[in-house]
SEMIZA-135803 format. One record per residue (C-alpha): chain; residue in one letter; x, y, z; residue number from 1. Coordinates in nm, 3 decimals. Example, Ala and Ser with C-alpha at 12.3 -4.5 7.8 and 13.67 -1.06 7.14 Angstrom:
<site><chaine>A</chaine><residu>a</residu><u>1.230</u><v>-0.450</v><w>0.780</w><num>1</num></site>
<site><chaine>A</chaine><residu>s</residu><u>1.367</u><v>-0.106</v><w>0.714</w><num>2</num></site>
//
This chain:
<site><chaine>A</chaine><residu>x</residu><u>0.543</u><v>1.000</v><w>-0.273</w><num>1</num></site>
<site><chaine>A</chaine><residu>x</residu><u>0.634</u><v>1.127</v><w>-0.621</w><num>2</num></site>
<site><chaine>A</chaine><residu>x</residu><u>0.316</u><v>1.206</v><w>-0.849</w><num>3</num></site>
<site><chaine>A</chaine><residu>x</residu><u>0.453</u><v>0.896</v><w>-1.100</w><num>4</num></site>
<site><chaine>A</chaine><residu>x</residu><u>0.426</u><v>0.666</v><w>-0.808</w><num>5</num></site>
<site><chaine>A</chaine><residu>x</residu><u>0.080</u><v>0.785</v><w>-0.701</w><num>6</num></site>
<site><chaine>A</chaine><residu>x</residu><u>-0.026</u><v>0.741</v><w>-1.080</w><num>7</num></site>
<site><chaine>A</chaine><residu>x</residu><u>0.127</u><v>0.385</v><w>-1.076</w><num>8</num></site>
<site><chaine>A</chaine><residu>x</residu><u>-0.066</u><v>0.275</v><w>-0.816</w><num>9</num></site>
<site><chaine>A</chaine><residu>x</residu><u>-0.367</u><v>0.461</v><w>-0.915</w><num>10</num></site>
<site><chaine>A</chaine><residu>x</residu><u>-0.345</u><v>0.294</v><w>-1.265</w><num>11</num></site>
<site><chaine>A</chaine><residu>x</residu><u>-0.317</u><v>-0.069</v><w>-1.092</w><num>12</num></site>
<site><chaine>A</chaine><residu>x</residu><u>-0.660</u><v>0.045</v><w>-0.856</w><num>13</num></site>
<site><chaine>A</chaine><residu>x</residu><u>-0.851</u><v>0.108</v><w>-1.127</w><num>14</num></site>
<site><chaine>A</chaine><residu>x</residu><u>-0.724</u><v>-0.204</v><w>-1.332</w><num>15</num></site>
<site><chaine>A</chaine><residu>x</residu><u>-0.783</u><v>-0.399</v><w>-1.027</w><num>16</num></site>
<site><chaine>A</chaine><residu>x</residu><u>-1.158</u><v>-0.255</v><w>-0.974</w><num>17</num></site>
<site><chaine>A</chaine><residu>x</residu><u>-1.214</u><v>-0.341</v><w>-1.349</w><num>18</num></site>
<site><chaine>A</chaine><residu>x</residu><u>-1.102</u><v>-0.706</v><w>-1.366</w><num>19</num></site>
<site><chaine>A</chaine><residu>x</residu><u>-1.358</u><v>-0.741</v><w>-1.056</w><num>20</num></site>
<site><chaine>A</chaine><residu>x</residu><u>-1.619</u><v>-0.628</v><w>-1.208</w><num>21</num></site>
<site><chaine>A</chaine><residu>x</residu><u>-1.605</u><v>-0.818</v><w>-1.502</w><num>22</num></site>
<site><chaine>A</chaine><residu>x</residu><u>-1.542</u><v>-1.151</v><w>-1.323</w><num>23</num></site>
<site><chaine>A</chaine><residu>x</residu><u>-1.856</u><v>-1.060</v><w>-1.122</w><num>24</num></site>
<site><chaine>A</chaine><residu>x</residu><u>-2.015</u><v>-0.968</v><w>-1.471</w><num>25</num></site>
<site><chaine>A</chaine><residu>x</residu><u>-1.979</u><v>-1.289</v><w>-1.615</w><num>26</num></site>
<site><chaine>A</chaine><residu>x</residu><u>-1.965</u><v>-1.497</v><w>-1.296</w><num>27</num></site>
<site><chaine>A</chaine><residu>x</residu><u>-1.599</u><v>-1.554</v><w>-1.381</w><num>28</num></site>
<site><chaine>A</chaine><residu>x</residu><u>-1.440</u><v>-1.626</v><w>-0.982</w><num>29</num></site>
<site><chaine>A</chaine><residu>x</residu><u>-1.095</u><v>-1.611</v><w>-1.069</w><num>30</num></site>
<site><chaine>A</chaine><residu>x</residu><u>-1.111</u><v>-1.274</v><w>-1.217</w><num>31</num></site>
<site><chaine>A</chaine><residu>x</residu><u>-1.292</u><v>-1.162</v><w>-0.983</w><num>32</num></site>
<site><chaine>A</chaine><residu>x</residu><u>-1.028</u><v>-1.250</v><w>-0.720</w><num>33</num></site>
<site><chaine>A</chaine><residu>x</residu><u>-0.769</u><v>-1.158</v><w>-0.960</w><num>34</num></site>
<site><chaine>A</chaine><residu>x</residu><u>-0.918</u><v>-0.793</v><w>-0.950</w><num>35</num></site>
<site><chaine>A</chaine><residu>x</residu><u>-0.962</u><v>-0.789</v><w>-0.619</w><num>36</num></site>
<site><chaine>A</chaine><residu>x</residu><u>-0.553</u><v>-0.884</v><w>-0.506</w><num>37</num></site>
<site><chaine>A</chaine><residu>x</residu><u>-0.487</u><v>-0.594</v><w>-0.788</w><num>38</num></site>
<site><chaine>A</chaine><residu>x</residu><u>-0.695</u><v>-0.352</v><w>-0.557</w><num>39</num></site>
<site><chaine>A</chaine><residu>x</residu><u>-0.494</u><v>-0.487</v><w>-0.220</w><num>40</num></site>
<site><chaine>A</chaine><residu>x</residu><u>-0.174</u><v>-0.479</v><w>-0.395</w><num>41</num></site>
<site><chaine>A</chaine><residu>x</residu><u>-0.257</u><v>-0.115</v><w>-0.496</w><num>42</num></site>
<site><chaine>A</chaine><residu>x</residu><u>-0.322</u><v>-0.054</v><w>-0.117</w><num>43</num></site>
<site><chaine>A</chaine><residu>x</residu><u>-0.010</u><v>-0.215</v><w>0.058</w><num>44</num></site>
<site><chaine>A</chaine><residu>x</residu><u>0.199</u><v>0.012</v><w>-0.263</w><num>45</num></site>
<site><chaine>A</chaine><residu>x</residu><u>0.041</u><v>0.369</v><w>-0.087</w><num>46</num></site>
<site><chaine>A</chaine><residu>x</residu><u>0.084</u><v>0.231</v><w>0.244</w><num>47</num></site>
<site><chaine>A</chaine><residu>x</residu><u>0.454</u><v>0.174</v><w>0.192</w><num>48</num></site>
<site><chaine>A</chaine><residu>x</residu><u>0.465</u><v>0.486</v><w>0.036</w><num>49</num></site>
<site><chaine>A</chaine><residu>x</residu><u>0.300</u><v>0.719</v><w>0.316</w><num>50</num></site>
<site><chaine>A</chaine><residu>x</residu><u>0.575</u><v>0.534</v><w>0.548</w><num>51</num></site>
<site><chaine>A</chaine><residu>x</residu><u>0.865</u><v>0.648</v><w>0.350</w><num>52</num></site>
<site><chaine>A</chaine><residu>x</residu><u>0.766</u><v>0.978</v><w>0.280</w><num>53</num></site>
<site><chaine>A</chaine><residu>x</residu><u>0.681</u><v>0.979</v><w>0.730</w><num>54</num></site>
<site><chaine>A</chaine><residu>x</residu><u>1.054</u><v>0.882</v><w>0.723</w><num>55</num></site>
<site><chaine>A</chaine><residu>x</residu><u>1.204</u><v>1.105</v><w>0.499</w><num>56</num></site>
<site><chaine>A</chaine><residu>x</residu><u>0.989</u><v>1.404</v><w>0.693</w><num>57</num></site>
<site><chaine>A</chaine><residu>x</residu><u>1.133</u><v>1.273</v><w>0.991</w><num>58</num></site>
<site><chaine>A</chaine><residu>x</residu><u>1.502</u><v>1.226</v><w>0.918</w><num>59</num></site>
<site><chaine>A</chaine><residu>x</residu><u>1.465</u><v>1.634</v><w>0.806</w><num>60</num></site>
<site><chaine>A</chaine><residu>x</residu><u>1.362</u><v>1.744</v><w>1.106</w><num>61</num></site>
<site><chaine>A</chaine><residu>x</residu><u>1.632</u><v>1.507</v><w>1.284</w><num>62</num></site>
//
């Protein structure tokens, strides 16, 4: 996982965690949900990436 990747997807966390907050702020649903897919997005990105950096460890020691 290259440091601009982990910055990409901690850059979409954080704008994920904001839009929540203000759609809970201002009882505003959709943002709220819209912040909240931003924050699983976010998630399944660093999963994906902890599997392909498992794989590239793996085909080295192949």
């Amino acid at each position: 996982m290259s440091l601009k990747e982990k910055a990409d997807s901690l850059k979409k966390e954080a704008a994920g965690m904001a839009k929540e907050v203000e759609g809970k702020a201002t009882g505003d649903k959709v943002r709220e949900g819209e912040g909240k897919a931003k924050e699983k997005l976010s998630d399944k990105e660093k999963n994906k990436m902890k599997v392909d950096q498992v794989e590239r460890q793996q085909k080295k020691h192949d």
